[in-house]
Residue frames as a rotation matrix with the C-alpha (Angstrom) as fourth column:
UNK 1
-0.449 -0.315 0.836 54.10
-0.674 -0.496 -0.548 71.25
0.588 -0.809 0.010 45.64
UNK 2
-0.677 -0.294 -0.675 53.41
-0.001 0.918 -0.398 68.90
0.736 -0.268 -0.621 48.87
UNK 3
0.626 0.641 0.444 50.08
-0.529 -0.069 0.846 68.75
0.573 -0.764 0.296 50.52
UNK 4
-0.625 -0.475 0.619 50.96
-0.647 -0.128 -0.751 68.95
0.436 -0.870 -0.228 54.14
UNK 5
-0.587 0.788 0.185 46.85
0.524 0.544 -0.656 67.78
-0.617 -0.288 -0.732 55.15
UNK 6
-0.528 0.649 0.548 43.58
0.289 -0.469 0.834 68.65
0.798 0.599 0.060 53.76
UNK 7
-0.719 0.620 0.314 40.69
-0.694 -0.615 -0.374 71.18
-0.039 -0.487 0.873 55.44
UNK 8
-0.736 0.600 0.315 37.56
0.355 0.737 -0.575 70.07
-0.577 -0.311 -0.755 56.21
UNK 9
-0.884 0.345 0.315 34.47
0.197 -0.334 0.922 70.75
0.423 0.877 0.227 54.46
UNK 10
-0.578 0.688 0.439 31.03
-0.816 -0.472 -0.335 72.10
-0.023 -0.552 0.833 55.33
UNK 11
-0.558 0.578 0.595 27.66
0.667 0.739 -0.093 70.34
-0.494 0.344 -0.799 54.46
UNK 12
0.401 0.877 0.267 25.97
0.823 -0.216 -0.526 73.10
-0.403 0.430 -0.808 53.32
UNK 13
-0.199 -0.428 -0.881 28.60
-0.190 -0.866 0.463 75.96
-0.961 0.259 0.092 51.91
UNK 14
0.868 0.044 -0.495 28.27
-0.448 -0.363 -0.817 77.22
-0.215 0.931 -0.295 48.26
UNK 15
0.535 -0.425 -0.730 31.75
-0.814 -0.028 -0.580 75.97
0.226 0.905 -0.361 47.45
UNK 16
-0.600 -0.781 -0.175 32.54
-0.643 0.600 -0.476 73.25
0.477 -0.173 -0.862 50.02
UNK 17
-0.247 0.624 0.741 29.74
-0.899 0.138 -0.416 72.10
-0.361 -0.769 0.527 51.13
UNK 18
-0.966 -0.216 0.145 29.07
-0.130 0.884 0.449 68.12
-0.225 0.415 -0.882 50.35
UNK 19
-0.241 0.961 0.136 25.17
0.747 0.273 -0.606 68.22
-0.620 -0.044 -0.784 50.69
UNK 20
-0.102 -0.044 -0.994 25.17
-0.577 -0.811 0.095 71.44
-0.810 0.583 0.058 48.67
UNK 21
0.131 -0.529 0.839 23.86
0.337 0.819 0.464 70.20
-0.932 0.222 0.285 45.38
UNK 22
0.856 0.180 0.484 24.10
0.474 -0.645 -0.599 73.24
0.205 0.743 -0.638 43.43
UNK 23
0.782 -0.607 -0.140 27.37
-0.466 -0.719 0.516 73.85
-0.414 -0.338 -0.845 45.10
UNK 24
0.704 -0.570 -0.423 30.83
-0.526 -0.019 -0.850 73.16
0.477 0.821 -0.313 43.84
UNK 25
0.943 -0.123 0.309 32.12
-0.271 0.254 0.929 70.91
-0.192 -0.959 0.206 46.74
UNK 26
0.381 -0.921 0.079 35.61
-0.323 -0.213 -0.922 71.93
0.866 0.326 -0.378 46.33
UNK 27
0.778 -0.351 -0.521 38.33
0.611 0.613 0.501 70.15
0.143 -0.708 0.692 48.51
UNK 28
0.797 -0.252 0.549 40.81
-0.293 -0.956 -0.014 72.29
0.528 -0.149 -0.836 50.11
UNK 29
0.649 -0.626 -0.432 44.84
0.578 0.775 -0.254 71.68
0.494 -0.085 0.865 51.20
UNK 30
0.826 -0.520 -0.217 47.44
-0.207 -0.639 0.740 72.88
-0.524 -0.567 -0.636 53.56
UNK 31
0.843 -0.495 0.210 50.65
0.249 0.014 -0.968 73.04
0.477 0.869 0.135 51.04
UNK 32
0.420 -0.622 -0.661 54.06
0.893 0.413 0.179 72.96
0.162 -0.666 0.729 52.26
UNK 33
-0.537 -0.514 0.669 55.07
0.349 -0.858 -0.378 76.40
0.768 0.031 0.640 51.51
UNK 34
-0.565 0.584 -0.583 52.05
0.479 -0.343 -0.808 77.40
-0.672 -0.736 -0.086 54.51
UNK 35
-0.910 0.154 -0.384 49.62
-0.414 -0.353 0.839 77.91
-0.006 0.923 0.385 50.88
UNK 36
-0.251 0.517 0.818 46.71
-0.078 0.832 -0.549 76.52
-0.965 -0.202 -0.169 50.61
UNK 37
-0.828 0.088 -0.554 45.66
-0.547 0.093 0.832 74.76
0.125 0.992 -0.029 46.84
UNK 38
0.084 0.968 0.238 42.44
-0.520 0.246 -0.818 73.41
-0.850 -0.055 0.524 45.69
UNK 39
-0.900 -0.315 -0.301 41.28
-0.344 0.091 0.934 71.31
-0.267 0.945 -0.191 43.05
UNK 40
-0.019 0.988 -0.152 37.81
0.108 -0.149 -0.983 71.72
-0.994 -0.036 -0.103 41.58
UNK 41
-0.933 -0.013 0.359 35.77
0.360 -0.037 0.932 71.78
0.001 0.999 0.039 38.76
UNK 42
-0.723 0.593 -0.355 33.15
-0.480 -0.800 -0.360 74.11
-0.497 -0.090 0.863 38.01
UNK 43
-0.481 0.650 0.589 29.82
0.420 0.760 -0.496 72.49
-0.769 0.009 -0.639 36.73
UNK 44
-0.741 0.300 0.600 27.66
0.297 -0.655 0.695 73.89
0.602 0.693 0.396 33.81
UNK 45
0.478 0.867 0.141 24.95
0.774 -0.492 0.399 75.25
0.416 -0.081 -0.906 36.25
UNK 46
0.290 -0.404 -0.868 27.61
0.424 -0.759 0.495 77.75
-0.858 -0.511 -0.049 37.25
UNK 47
-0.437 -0.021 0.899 27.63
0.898 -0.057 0.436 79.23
0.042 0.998 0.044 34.28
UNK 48
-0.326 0.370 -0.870 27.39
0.062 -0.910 -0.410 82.77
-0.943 -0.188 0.274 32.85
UNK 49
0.217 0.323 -0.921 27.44
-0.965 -0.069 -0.252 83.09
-0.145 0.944 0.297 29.10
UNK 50
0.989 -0.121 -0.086 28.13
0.087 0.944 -0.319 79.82
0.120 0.307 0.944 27.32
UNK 51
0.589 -0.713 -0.381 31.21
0.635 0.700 -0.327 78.32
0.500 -0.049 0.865 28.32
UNK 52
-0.232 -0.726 0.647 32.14
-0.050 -0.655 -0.754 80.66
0.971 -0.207 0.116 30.85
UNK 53
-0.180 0.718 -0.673 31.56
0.771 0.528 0.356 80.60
0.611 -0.455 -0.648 34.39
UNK 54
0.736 0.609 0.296 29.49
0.417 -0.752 0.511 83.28
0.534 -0.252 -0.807 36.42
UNK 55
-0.123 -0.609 0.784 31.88
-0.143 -0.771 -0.621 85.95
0.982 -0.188 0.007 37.94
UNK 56
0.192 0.306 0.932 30.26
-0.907 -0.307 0.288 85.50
0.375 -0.901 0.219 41.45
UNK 57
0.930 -0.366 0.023 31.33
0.245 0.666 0.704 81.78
-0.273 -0.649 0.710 41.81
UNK 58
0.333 -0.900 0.282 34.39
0.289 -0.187 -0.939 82.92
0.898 0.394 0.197 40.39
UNK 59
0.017 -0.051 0.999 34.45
-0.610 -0.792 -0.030 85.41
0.792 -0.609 -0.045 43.16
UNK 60
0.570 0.132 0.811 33.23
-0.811 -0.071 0.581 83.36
0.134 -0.989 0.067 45.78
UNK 61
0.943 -0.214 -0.255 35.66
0.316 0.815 0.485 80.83
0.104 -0.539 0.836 45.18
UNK 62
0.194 -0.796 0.574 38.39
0.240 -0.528 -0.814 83.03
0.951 0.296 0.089 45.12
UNK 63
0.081 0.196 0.977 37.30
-0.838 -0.518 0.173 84.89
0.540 -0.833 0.122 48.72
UNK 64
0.997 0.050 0.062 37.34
-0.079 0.750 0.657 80.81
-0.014 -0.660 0.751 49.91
UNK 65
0.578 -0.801 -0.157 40.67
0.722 0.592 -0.359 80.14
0.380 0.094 0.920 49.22
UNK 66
-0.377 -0.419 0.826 41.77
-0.167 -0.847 -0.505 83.56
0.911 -0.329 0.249 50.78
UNK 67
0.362 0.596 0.717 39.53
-0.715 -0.316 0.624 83.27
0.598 -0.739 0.312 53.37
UNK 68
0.980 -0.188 -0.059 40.63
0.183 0.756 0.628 79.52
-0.074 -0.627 0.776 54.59
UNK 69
0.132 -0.986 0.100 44.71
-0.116 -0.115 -0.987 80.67
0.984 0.119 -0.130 54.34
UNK 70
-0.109 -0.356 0.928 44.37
-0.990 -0.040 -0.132 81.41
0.084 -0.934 -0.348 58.59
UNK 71
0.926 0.349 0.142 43.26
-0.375 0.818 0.437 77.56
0.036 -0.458 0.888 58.59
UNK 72
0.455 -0.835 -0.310 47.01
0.121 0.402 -0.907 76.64
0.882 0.375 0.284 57.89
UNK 73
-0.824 -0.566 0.001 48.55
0.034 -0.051 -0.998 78.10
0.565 -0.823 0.062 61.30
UNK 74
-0.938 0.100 0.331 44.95
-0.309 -0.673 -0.672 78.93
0.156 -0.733 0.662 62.60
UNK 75
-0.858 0.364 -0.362 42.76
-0.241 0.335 0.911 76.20
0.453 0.869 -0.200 62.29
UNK 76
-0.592 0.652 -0.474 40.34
0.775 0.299 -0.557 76.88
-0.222 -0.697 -0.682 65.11
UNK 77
-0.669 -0.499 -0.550 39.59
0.308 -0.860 0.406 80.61
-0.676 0.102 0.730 63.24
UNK 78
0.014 0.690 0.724 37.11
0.999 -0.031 0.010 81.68
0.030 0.723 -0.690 61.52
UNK 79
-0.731 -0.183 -0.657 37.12
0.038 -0.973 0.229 85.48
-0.681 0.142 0.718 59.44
UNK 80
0.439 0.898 -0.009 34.72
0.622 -0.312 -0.718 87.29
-0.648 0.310 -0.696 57.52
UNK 81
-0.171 -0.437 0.883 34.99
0.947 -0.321 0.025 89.17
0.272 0.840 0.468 54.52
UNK 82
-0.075 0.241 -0.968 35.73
0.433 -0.866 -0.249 92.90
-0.898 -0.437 -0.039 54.77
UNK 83
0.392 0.175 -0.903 36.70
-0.558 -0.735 -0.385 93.35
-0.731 0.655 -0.191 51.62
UNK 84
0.290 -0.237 0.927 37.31
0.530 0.846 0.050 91.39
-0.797 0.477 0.371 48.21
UNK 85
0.495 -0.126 -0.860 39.18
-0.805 -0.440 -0.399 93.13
-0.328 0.889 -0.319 44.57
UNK 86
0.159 -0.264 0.951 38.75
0.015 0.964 0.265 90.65
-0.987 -0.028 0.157 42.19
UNK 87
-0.426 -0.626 -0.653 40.66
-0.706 -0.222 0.672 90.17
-0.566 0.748 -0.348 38.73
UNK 88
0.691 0.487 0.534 39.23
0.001 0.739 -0.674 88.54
-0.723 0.466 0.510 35.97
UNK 89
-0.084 -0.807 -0.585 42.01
-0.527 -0.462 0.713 87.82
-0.845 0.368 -0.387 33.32
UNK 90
-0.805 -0.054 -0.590 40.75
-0.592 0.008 0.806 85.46
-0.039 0.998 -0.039 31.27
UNK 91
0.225 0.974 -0.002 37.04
-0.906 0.210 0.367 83.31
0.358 -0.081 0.930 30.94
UNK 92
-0.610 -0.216 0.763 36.98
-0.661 0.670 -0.338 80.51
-0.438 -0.710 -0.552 33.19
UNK 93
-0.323 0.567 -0.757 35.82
-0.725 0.366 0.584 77.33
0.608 0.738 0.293 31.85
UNK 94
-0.135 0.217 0.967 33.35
-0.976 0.137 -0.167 74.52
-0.169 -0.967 0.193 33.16
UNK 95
0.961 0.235 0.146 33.12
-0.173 0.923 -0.344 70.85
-0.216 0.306 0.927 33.25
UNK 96
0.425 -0.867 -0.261 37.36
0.127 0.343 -0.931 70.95
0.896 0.362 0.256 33.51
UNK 97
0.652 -0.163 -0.741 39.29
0.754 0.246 0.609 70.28
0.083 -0.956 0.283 36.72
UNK 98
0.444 -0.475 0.760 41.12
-0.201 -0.879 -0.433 73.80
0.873 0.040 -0.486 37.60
UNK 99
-0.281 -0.482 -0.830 43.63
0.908 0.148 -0.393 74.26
0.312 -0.864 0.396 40.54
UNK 100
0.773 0.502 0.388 43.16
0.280 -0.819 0.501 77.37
0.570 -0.279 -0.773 43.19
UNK 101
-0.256 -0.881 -0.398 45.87
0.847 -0.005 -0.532 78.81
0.466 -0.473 0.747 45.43
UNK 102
0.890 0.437 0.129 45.16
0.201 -0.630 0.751 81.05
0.409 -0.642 -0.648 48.72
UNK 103
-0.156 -0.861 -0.485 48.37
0.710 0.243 -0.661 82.55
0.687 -0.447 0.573 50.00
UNK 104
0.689 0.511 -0.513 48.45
0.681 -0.699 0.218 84.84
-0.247 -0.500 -0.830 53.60
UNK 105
0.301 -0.617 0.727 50.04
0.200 -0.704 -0.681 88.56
0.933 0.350 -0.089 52.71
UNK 106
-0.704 -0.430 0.565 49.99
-0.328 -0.509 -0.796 90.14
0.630 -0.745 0.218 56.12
UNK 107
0.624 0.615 -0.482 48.28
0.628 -0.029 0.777 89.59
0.465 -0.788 -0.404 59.95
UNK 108
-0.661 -0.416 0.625 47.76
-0.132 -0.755 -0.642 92.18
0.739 -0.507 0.444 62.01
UNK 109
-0.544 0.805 0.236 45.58
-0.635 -0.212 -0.743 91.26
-0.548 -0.554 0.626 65.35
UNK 110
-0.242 0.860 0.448 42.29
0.335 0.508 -0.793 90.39
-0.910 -0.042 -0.412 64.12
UNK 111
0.666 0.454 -0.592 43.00
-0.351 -0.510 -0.786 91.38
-0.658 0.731 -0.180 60.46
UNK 112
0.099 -0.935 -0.341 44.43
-0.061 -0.348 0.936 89.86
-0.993 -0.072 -0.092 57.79
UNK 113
0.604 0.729 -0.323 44.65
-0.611 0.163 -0.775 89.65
-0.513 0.665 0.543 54.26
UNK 114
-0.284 -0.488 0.825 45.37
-0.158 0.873 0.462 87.15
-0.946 0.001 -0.325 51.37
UNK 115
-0.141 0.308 -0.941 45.40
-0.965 -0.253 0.062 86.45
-0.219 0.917 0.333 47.77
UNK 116
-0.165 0.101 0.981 44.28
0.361 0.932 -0.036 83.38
-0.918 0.348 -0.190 45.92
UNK 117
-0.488 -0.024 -0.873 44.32
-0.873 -0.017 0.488 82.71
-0.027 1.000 -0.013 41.92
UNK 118
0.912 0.241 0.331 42.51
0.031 0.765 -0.643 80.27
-0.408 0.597 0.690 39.69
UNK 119
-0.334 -0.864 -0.378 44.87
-0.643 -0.084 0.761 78.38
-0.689 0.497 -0.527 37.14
UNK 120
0.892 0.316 -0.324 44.47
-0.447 0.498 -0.743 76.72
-0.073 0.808 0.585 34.11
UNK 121
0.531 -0.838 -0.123 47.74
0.832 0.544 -0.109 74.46
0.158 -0.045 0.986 34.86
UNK 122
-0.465 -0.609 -0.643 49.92
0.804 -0.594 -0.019 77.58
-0.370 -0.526 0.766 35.38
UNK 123
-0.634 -0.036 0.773 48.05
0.563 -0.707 0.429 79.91
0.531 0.707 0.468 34.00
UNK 124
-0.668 0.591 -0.453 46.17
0.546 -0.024 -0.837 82.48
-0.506 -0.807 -0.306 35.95
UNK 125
-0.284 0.849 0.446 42.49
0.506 -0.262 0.822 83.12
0.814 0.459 -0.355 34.62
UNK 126
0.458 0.571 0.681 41.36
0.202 -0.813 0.546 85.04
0.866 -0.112 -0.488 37.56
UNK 127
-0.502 -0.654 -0.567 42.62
0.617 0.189 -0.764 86.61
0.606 -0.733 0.309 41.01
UNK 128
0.430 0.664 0.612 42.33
0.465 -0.744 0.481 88.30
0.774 0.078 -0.629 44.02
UNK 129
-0.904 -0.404 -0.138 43.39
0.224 -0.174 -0.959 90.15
0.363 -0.898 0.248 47.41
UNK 130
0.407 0.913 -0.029 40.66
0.376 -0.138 0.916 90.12
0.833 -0.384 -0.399 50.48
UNK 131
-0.616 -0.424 0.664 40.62
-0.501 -0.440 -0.745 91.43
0.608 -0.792 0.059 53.86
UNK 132
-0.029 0.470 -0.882 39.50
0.178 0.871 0.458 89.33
0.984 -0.143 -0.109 56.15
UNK 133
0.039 0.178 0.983 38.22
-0.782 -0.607 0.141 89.98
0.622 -0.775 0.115 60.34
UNK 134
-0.532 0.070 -0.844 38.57
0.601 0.733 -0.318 86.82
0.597 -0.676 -0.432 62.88
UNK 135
-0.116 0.879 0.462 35.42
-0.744 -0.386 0.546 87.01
0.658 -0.280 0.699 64.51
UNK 136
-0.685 0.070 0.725 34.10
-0.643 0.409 -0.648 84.88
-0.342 -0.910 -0.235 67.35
UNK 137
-0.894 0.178 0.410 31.77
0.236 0.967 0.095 82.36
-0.380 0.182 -0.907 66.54
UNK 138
-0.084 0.835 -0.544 28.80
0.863 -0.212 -0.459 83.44
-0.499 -0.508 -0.702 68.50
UNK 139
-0.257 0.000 -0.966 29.45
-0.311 -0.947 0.083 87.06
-0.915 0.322 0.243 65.99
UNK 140
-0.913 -0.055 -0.404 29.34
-0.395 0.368 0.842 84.70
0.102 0.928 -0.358 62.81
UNK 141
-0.127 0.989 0.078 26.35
-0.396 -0.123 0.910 83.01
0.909 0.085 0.407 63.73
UNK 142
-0.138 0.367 0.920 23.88
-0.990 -0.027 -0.138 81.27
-0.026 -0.930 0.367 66.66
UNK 143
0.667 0.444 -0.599 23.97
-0.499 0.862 0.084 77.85
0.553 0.243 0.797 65.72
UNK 144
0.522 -0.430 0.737 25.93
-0.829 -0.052 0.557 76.08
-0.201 -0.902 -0.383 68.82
UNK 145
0.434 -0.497 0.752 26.75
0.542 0.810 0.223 72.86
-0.720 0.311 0.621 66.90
UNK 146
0.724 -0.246 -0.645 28.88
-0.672 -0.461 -0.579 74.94
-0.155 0.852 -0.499 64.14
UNK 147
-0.251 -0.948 0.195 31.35
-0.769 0.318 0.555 72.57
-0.588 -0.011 -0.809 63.95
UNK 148
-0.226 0.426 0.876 29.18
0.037 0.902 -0.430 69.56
-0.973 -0.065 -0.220 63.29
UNK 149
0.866 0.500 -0.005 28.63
0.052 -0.100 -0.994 71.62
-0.497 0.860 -0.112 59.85
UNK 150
0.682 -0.541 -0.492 31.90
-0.585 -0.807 0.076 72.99
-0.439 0.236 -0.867 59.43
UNK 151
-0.270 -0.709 0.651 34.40
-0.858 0.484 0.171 69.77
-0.436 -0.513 -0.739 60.89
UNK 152
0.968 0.245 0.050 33.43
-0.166 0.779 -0.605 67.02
-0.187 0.577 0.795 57.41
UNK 153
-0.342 -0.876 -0.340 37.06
-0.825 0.106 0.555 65.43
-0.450 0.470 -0.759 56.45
UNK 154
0.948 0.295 -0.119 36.88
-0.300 0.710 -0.637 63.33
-0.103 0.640 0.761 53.38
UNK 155
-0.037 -0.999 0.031 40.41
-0.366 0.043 0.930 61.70
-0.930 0.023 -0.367 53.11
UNK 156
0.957 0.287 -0.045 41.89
-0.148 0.346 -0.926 61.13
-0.250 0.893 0.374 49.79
UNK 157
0.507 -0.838 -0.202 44.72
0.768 0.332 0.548 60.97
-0.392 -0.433 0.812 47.98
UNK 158
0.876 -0.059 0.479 46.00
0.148 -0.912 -0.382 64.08
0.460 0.405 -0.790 46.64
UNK 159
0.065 -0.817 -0.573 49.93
0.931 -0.157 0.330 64.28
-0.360 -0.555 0.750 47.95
UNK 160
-0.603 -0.555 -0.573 50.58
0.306 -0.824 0.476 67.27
-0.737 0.112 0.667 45.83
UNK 161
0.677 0.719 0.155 49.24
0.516 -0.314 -0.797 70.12
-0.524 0.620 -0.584 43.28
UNK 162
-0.074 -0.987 0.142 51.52
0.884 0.001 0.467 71.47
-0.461 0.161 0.873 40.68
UNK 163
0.698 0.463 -0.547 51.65
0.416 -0.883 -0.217 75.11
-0.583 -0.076 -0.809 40.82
């Protein structure tokens, strides 16, 4: 499928952050279908049992790739989790490059929600559906430069991700 553009990244998020170095700076894509896709690789300090990685980055990269879907039509936006029901289906592995996919189900207002899968090339190892709130800034936090963390673009080349 055809990356459209890519998202920006943080400096300090858990899964996008570049200065993060216990995070998983993952790189994030607007996809022609109005999808967004990732491609990442999980490290061994994310780790749960041997060769598996920990349910909570599982989770929390799942809840990104749901969460950044409004960036596609809505890319001044910013939502909070309300709610996350995540699927585990089969043991994620680390130290291997995995794709993600965030698609939006429904907006309503200032609610909406969205699944995203891991894949092992087409397989899906884990999923979810979130609900998500579009909050003001100044409700998310008090830091006045939030952009300046938020608004990192690394360009590469990545044209497409085959889902």
């Amino acid at each position: 499928m055809k990356v459209i553009s890519k998202q920006t990244n943080s400096k300090d998020c858990l899964i996008c952050g570049l200065q993060n170095d216990g995070g998983l700076k993952a790189s994030f894509y607007n996809m022609e279908d109005k999808s967004i896709g990732s491609l990442f690789t999980f490290k061994f300090n994310h780790q749960s049992y041997p060769e598996r990685v920990h349910g909570g980055m599982i989770s929390a990269l799942l809840d990104e790739l749901a969460g950044r879907v409004i960036w596609v039509t809505d890319p001044d936006l910013l939502g909070v989790t309300a709610t996350l029901n995540v699927k585990f289906k089969k043991p994620v592995p680390y130290e291997k490059q995995l794709k993600g996919r965030g698609i939006m189900v429904s907006r309503r207002g200032k609610i909406f929600i969205a699944k995203a899968q891991i894949l092992d090339g087409k397989e899906i190892l884990a999923e979810c559906e979130g609900t998500y709130v579009i909050l003001p800034n100044n409700k998310i936090t008090t830091k006045e430069d939030l952009y300046d963390d938020i608004s990192i673009m690394v360009e590469d080349d990545v044209k497409e991700i085959d889902f």
